[in-house]
C-alpha positions as CSV (number, residue, x, y, z in Angstrom):
1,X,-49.4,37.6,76.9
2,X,-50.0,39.1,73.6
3,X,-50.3,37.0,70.9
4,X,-48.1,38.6,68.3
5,X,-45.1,39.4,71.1
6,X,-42.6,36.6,69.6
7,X,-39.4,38.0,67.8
8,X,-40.7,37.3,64.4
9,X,-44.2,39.4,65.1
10,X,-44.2,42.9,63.0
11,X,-43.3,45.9,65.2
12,X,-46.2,48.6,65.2
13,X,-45.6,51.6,64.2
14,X,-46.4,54.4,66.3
15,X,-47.4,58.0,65.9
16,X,-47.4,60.3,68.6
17,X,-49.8,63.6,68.8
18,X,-48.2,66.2,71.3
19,X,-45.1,65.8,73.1
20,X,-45.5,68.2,75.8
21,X,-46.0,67.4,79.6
22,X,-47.0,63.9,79.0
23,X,-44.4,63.1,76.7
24,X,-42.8,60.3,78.8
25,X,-45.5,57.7,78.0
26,X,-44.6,57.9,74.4
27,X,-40.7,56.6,75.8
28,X,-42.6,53.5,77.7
29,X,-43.6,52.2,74.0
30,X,-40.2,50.9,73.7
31,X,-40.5,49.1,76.9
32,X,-43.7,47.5,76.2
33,X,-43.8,43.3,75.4
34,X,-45.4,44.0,72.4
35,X,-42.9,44.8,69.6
36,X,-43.5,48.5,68.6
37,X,-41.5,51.6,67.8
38,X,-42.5,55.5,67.7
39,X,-42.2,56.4,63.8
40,X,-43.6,60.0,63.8
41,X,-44.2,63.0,66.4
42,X,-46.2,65.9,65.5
43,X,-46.2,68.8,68.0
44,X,-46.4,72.9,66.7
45,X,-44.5,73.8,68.9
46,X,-40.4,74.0,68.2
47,X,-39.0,72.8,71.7
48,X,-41.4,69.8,71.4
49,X,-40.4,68.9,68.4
50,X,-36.5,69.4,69.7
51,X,-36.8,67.3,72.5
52,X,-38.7,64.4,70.3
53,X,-36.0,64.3,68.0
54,X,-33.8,64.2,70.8
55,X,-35.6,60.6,72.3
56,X,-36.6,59.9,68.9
57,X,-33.9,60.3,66.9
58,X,-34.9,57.9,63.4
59,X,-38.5,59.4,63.9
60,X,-40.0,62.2,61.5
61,X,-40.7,65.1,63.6
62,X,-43.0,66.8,61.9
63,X,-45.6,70.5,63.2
64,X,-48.8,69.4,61.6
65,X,-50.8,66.6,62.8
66,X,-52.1,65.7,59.3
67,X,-48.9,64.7,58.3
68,X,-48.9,61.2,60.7
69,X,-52.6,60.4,60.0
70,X,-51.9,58.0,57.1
71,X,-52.9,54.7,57.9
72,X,-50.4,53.0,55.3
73,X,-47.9,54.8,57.6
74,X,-48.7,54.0,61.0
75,X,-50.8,51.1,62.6
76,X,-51.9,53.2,66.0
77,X,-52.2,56.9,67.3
78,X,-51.3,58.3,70.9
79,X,-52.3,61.5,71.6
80,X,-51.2,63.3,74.4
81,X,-52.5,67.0,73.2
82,X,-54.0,69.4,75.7
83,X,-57.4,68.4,76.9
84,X,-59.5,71.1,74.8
85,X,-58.2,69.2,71.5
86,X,-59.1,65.9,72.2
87,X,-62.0,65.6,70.1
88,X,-60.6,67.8,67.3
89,X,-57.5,65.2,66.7
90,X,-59.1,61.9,68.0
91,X,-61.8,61.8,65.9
92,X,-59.9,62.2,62.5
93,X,-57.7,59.6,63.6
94,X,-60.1,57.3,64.0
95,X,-62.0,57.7,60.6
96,X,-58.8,57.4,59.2
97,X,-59.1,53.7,60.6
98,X,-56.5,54.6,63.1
99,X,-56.7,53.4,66.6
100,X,-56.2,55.7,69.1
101,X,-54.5,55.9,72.6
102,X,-56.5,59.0,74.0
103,X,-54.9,60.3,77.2
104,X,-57.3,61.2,80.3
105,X,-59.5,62.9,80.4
106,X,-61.7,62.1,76.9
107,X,-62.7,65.4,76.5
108,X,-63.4,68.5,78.6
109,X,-67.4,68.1,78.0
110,X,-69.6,65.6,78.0
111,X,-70.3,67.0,74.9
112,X,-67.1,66.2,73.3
113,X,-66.9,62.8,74.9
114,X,-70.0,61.9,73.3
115,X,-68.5,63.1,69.9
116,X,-65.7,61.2,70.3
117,X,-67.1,58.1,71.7
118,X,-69.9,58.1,68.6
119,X,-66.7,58.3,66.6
120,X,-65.4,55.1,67.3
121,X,-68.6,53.4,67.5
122,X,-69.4,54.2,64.2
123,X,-66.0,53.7,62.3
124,X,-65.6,50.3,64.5
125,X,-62.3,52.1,64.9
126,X,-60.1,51.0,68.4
127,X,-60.2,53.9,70.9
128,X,-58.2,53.6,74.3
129,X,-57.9,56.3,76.9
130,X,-55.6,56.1,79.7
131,X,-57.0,56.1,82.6
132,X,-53.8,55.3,84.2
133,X,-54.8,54.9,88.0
134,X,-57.4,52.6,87.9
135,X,-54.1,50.8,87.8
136,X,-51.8,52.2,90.4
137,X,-50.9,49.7,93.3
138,X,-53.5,51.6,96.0
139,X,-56.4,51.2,93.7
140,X,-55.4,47.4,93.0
141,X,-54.8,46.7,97.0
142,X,-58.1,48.7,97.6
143,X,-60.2,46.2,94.8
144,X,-58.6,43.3,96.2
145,X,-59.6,44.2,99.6
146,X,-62.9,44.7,98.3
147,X,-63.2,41.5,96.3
148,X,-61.7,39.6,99.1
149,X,-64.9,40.3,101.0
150,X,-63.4,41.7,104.0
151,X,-65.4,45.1,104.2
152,X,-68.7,43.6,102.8
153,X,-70.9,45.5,100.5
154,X,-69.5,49.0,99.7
155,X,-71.8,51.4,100.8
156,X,-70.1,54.5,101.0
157,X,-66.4,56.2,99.6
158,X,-64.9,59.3,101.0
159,X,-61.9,60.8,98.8
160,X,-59.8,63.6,100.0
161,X,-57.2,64.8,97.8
162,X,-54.5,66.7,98.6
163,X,-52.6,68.3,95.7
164,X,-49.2,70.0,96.9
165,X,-47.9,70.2,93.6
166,X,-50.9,71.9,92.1
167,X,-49.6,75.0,91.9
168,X,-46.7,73.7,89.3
169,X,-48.8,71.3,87.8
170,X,-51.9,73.2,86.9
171,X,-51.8,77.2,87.9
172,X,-48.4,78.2,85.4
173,X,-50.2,76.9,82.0
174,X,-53.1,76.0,80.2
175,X,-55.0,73.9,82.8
176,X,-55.9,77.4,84.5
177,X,-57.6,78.6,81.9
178,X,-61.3,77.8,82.2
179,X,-61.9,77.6,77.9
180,X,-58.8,75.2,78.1
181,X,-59.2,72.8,81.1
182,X,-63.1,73.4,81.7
183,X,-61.9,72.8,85.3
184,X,-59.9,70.8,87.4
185,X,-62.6,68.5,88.1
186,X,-62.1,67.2,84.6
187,X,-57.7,67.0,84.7
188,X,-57.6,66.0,87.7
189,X,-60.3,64.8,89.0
190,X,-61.1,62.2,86.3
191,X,-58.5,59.9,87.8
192,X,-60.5,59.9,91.2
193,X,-63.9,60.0,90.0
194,X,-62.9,56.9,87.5
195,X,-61.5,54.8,90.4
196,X,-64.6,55.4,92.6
197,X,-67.1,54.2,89.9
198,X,-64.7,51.0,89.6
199,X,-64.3,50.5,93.4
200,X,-67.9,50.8,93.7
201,X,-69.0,48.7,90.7
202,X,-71.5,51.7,90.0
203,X,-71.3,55.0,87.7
204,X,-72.6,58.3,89.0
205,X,-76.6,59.3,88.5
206,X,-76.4,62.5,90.0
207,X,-73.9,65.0,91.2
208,X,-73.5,68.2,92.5
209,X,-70.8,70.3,93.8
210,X,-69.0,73.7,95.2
211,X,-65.3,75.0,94.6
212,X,-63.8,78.3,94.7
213,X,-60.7,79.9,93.6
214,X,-59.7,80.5,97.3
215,X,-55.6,81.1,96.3
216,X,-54.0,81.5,93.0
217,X,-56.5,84.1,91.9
218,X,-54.8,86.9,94.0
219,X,-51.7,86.2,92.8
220,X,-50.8,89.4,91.6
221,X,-47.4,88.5,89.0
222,X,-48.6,86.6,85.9
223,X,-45.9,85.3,83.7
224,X,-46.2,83.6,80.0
225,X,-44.0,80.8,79.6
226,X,-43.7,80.0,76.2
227,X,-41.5,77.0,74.7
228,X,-41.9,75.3,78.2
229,X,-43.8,72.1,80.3
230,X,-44.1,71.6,83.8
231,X,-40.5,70.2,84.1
232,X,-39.5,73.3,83.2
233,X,-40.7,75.6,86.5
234,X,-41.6,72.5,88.9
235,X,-40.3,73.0,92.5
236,X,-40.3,72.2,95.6
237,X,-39.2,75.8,96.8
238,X,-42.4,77.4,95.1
239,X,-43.8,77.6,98.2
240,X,-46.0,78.7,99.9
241,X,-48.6,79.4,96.6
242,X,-48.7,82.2,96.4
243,X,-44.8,83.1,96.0
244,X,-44.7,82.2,92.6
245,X,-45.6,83.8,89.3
246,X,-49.3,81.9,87.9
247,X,-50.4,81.8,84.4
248,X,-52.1,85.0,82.7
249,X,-55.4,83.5,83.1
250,X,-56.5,81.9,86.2
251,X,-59.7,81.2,86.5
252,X,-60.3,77.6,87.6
253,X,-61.1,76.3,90.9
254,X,-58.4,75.6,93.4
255,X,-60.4,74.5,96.3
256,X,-63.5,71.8,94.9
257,X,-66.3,69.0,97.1
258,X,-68.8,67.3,94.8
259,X,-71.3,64.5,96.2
260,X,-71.8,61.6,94.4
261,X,-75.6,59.5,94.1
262,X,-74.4,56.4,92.3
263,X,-76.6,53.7,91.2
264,X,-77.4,50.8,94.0
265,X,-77.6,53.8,96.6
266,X,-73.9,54.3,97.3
267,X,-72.8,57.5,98.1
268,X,-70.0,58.8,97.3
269,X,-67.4,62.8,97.9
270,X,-64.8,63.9,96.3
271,X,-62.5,66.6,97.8
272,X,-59.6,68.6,96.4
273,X,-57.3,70.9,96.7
274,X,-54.5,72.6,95.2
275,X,-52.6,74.7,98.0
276,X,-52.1,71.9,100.4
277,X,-48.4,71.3,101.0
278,X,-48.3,67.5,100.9
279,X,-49.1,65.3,97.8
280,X,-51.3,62.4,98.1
281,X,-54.7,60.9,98.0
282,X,-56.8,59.5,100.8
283,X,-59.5,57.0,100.4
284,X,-61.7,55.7,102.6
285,X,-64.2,53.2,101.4
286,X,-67.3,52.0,103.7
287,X,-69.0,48.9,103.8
288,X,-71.5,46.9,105.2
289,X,-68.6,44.6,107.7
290,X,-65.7,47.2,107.7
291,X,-64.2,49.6,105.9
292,X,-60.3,50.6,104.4
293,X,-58.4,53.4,104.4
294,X,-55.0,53.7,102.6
295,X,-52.3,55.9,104.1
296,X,-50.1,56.6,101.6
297,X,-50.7,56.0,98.0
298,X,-47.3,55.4,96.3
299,X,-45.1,52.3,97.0
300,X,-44.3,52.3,100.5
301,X,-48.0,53.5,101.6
302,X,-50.2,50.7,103.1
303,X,-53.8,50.2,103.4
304,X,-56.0,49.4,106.8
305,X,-58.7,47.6,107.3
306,X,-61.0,47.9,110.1
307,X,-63.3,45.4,110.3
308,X,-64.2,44.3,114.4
309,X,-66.2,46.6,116.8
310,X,-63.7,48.7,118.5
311,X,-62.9,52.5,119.9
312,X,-60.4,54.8,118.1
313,X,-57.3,52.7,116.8
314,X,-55.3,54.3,114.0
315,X,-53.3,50.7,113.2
316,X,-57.0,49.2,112.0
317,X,-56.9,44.9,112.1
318,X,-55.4,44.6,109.1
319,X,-52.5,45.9,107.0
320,X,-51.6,45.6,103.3
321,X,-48.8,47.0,101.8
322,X,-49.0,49.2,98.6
323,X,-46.2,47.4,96.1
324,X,-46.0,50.1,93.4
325,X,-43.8,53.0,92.7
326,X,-42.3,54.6,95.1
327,X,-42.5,57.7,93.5
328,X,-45.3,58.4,91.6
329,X,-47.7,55.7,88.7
330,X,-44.5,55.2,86.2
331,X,-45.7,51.4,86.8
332,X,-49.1,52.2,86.0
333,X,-47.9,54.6,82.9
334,X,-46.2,51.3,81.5
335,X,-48.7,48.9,82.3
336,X,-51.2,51.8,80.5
337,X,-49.4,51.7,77.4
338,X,-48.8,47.9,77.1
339,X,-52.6,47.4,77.4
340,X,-53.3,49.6,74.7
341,X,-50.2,48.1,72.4
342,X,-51.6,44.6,73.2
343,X,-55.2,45.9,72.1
344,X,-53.9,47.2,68.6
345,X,-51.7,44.2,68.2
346,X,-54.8,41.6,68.7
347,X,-57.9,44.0,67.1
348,X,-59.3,43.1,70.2
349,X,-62.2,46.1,70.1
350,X,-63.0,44.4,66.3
351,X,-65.0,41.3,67.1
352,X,-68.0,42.3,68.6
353,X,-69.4,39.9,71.1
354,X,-65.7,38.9,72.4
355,X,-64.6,39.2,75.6
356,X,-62.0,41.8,74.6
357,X,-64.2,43.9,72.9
358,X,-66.5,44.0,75.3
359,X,-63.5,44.7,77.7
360,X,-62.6,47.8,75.6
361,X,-65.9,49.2,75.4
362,X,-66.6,49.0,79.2
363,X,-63.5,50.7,79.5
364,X,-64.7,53.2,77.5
365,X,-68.0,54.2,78.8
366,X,-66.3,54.4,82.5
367,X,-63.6,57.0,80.8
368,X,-67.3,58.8,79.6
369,X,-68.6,58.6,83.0
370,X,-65.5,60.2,84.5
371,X,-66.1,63.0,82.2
372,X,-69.5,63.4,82.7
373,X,-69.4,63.5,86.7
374,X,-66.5,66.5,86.2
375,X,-68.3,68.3,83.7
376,X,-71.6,68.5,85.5
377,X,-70.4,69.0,88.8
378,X,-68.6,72.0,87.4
379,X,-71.6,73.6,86.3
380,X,-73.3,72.4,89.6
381,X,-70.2,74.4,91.7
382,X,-70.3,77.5,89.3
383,X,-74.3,77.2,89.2
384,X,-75.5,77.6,93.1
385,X,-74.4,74.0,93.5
386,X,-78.0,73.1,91.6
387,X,-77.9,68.6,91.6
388,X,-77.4,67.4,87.9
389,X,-78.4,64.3,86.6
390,X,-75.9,62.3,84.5
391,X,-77.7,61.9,80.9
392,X,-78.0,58.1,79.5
393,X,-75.1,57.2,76.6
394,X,-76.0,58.4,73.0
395,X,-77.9,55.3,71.4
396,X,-75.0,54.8,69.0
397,X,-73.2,53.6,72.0
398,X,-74.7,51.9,73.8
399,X,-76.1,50.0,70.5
400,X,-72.4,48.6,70.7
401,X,-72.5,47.5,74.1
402,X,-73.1,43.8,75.0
């Protein structure tokens, strides 16, 4: 439990940075144990603005993002821009002495990650990214399986990713754009490629990869959609893809397989793509005494484990049930958003040599890592699929690791 969540503890005040698609974690803040309250929204464009007043009624709504980095004003930033802005209105923030709640992925490029991460490093200033399925109930059940011994030694993970609502979610907007998104390996994918450097207690040291924009590329009608998010055109009945209108610019992958060398010899793959017509993620991790598999990765799913000698059996040895949200990582969102509200309530990133800092700055360097494996498989895919080695942390960096 935080140690400032009593009734008498001062409620943070909270400035939010973009109130588009993501806007809902901004709501959790309310729900969190530590007491804090959302005093500012800054978004350019007019509907955002209209629908933060509208959940945010006592807040100032403001266009401009200067006009919420004050640090006599606020005590933390989330931002919840597009990706391609990330470093551009983190790393103000944080030499404002600001800490920041940086929504996945860092940055676009490992480039940009590196800028940011130097950032906080040198102004000592707390930096958070949400990496929100690291704490889904699948990728909990999975590490406890793990943990629990009952696969042995992880040798191998196998990720296929099937992404029905791609189409809605990343071909009618920005993320299709190439000098936006960079690709989907970085939106995306960063969730995936984070949780397989956790489940495997290792980070990427080389990578390379193929994709192609099999689909949504042919889609003749293009359509601007000004003023709107993804709530705005999502549907089940766009189907199949290519019955809808796409973005003007689509040029992003919508079929992608990178390979995975991580440190310790593990192997890892990482499949995905976005014209499937169910929504889910399947991993299946290998070890040295078994191996699990989860079918279903919402609340309701369950993971197997097959550990005993056998022929084909679908039903495994064992069973574990996925206790999460039913429908999608709400639960992770909030659990997200109170980690980072208990960080800036207890200056745990400030005392280096703590536990908590060091805590924060792992966390950080596996956010990096996600963004280096997507950026440099992306140029392995659109290069002849040449392997690319994953380059050590700028020394500022890792001079703040323990």
């Amino acid at each position: 439990m935080p140690t400032n969540c009593d009734p008498t503890s001062p409620v943070l005040r909270i400035a939010v940075v973009g109130y588009g698609a993501r806007g809902g974690l901004a709501r959790l803040v309310a729900s969190a144990p530590v007491p804090a309250s959302v005093v500012a929204v800054a978004d350019p464009e007019p509907s955002a603005r209209a629908a933060a007043q509208n959940h945010f009624p006592d807040a100032d709504i403001v266009a401009a993002v200067e006009a919420v980095g004050r640090p006599d004003g606020i005590d933390a930033a989330i931002v919840l821009t597009p990706d391609d802005t990330h470093a551009d209105v983190a790393i103000p923030l944080l030499e404002a002495g600001i800490p920041v709640f940086l929504e996945k992925p860092m940055a676009i490029t490992l480039t940009e990650a590196d800028r940011i991460l130097a950032a906080a490093a040198t102004t000592g200033t707390g930096l958070f990214v949400g990496h929100n399925f690291r704490r889904t109930g699948v990728m909990k059940t999975l590490a406890r399986i793990i943990g629990d011994g009952l696969i042995g030694e992880v040798k191998t993970i196998w990720v296929r990713h099937f992404v029905g609502n791609g189409g809605d979610y990343y071909f009618r907007d920005w993320h299709a754009d190439r000098s936006r998104s960079n690709s989907l390996l970085l939106q995306k994918a960063s969730h995936d490629i984070d949780a397989i450097h956790g489940l495997a207690g290792a980070y990427t040291r080389r990578v390379t990869a193929m994709g192609e924009l099999s689909v949504y590329g042919a889609v003749a009608e293009r359509l601007e959609r000004p003023g709107q998010t993804m709530a705005d055109w999502f549907s089940y009945d766009n189907w199949p893809p290519q019955a809808s209108p796409v973005a003007p610019v689509v040029d992003v992958e919508d079929v992608s397989m990178v390979l995975m060398a991580l440190d310790g010899g593990i192997l890892a793959s990482y499949q995905q793509c976005h014209f499937s017509p169910d929504y889910w993620r399947n991993y299946t991790v290998i070890g040295t005494h078994g191996r699990a598999e989860n079918i279903g990765d919402t609340g309701g799913g369950v993971v197997r484990v097959w550990n005993r000698r056998r022929a084909w059996d679908p039903r495994g040895d064992l069973e574990f049930p996925i206790h999460a949200d039913p429908e999608g990582h709400a639960d992770a969102d909030q659990e997200t958003i109170d980690e980072f509200l208990e960080m800036v309530a207890n200056q745990s990133w400030s005392s280096p040599g703590a536990a908590g800092a060091a805590a924060a700055w792992e966390a950080l360097v596996a956010a990096r890592q996600a963004v280096a494996v997507g950026d440099l498989a992306t140029r392995s895919l659109r290069g002849g699929s040449v392997p690319m080695d994953v380059p050590p942390l700028p020394k500022v960096v890792a001079d703040r690791l323990p």
